[in-house]
N, C-alpha and C positions, 0 to 999 in steps of 0.2 A: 450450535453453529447456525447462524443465517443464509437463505437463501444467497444473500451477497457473496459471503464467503466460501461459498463450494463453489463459487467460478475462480478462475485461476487470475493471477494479478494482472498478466495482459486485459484479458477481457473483461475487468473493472474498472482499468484504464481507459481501455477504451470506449466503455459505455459513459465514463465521468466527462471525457472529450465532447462524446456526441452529445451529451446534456448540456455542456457548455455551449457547445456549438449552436445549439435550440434557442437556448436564454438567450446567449446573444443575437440573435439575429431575427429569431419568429417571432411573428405577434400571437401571441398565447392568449387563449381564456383564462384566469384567476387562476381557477384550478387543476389546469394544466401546468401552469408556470410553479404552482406552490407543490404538486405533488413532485414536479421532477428535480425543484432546488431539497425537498427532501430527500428525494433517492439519490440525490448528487453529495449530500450531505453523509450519509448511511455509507456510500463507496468511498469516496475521500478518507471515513474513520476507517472501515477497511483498508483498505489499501496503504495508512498510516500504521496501522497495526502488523501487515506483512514486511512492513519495511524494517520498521522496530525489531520484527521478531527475526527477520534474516541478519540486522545488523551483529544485534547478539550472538546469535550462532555464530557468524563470522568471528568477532571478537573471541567468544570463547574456542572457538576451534584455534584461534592463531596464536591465544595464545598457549594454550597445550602442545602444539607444535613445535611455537619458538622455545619453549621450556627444555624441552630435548637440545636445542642446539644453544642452549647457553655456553659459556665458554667457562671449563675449571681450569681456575688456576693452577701454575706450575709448582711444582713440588720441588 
């Protein structure tokens, strides 16, 4: 696991904001602007990954759920 990833999904969010927020507006050194479109890069695939993986669990959880309340026909 990555340093990225042992911070919780808010606060990768919110770190990928504020590096936004950077790029666009400040005048950076070279390698300022290139180290933090990488770490903005690194959270983005984070953060794409936590989505992914709650979508799943959702999905699978509902539909285990709705499986139970299917409806048997009448006899």
């Amino acid at each position: 696991m990555s340093d990225v990833e042992k911070i919780s999904f808010e606060a990768q969010l919110k770190r990928l904001q504020d590096i936004v927020a950077r790029l666009e507006t400040a005048e950076l050194p070279l390698e300022e602007g290139v180290a933090l479109y990488k770490e903005g890069l690194e959270l983005a695939a984070a953060c794409r990954k936590q989505l992914l993986t709650a979508r799943n669990d959702i999905k699978v959880f509902s539909e285990g759920v709705l499986s139970d309340f299917e409806l048997q026909p009448e006899e």
